[in-house]
C-alpha positions as CSV (number, residue, x, y, z in Angstrom):
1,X,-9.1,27.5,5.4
2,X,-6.9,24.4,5.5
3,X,-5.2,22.8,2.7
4,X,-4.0,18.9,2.0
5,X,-0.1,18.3,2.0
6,X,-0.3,14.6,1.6
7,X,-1.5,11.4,2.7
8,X,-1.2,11.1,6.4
9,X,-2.2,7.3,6.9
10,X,-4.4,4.4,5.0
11,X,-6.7,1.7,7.0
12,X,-6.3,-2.0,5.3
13,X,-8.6,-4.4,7.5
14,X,-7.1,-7.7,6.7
15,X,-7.5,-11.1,7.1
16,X,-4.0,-12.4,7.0
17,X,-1.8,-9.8,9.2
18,X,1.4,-11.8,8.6
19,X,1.2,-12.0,5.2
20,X,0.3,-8.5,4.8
21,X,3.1,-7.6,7.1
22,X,5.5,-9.3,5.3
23,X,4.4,-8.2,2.1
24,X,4.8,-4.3,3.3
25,X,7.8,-4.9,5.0
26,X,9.6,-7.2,2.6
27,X,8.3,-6.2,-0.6
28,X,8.1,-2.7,-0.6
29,X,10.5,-1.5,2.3
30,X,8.2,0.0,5.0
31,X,8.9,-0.3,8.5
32,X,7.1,-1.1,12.0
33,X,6.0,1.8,13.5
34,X,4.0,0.7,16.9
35,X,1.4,-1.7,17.5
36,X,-1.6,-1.7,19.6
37,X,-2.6,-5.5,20.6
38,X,-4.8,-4.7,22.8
39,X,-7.2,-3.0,20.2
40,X,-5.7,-4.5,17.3
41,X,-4.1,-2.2,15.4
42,X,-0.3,-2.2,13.9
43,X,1.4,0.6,11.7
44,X,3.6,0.7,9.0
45,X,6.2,3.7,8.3
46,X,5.5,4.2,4.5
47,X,8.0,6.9,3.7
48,X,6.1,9.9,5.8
49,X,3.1,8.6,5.5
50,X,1.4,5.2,8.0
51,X,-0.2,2.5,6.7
52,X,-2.2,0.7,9.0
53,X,-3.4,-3.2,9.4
54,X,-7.0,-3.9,11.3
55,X,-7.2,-7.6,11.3
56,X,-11.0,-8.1,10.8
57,X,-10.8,-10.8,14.1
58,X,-9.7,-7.8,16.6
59,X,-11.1,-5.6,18.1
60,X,-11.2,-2.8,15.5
61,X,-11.5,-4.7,12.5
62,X,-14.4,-6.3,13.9
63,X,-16.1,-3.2,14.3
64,X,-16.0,-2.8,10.5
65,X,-18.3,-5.4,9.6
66,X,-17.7,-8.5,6.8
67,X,-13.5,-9.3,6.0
68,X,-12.7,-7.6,2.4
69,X,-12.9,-10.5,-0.4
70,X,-13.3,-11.0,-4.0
71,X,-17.1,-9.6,-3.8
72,X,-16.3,-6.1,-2.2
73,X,-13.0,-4.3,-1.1
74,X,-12.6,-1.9,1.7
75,X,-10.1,0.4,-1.0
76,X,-9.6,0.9,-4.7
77,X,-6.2,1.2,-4.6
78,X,-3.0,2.4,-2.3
79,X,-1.1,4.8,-4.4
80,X,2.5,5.1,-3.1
81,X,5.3,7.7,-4.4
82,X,8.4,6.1,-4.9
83,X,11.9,6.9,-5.9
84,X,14.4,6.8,-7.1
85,X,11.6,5.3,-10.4
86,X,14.2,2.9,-11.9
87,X,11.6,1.0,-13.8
88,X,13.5,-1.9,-14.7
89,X,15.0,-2.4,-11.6
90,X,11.2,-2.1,-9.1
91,X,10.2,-4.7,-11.7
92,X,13.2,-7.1,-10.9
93,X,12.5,-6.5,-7.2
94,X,8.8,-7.3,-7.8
95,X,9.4,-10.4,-10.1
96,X,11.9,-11.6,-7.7
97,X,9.5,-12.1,-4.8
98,X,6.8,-14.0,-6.9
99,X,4.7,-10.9,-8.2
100,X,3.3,-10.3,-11.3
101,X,2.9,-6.5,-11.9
102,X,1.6,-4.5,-14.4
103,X,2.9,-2.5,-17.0
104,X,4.9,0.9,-16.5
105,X,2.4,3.4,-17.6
106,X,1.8,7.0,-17.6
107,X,-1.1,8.1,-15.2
108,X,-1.8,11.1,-13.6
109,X,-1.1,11.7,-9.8
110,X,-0.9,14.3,-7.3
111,X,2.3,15.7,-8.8
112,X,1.5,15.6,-12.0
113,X,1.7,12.4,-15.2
114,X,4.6,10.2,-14.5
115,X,5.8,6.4,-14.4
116,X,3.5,3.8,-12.2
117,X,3.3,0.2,-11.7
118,X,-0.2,-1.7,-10.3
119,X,0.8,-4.7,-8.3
120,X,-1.6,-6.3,-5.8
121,X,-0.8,-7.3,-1.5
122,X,-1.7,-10.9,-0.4
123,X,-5.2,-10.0,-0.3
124,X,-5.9,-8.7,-3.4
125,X,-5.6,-4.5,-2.7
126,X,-4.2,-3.0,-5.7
127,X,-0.9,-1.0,-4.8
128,X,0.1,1.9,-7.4
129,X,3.8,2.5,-7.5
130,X,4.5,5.8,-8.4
131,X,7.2,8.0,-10.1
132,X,8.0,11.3,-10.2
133,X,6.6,13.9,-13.1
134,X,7.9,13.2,-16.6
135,X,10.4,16.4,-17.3
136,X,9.0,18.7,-19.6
């Protein structure tokens, strides 16, 4: 039997791939990984995990059907572990580039209840920001 270790990648089809590039990039610090034009598919380093973009006007992303919108999404939400957790200082960084995120709350994740922050990407995913465990 096999058992998980972590997230290995996420799908996003989007309808803006700049602005959802820029947002993963700039806002929260990934990295280009590769990118396949030809099919349409570009990846995001996201700590060791990928996050990867479909634009729903390629080639892959058309083969997913209708563009995610207000009426349906193609995700609940992204969770991402982060740290150093410096609450006040993710929600200065977040503030500073026009977003308005949520409060720090205690939820329960794959390491245990910690610290996490909602904030949504350009078109409208909700994006959990993550801490570690609270010490006991």
């Amino acid at each position: 039997m096999f058992k998980i270790q972590q997230i290995d990648h996420i799908v996003l089809r989007v309808s803006d791939l700049q602005a959802m590039t820029d947002f993963y990039i700039d806002v929260l610090g990934c990295t280009r990984e590769r990118e396949q034009r030809e099919i349409g598919l570009y990846q995001l380093r996201a700590g060791s995990s990928l996050i990867d973009l479909v634009p729903v006007n390629q080639k892959l992303g058309r083969a997913g059907g209708a563009p995610p919108g207000n009426e349906g999404r193609n995700m609940d939400h992204l969770c991402l572990r982060v740290s150093p957790f410096d609450a006040d200082a993710i929600l200065s960084h977040l503030r500073e580039r026009g977003l308005e995120p949520g409060q720090v709350e205690s939820r329960y994740g794959a390491e245990g209840e910690g610290p996490s922050i909602y904030i949504t990407d350009p078109e409208n995913n909700v994006v959990e920001l993550k801490g570690p465990p609270w010490q006991s």
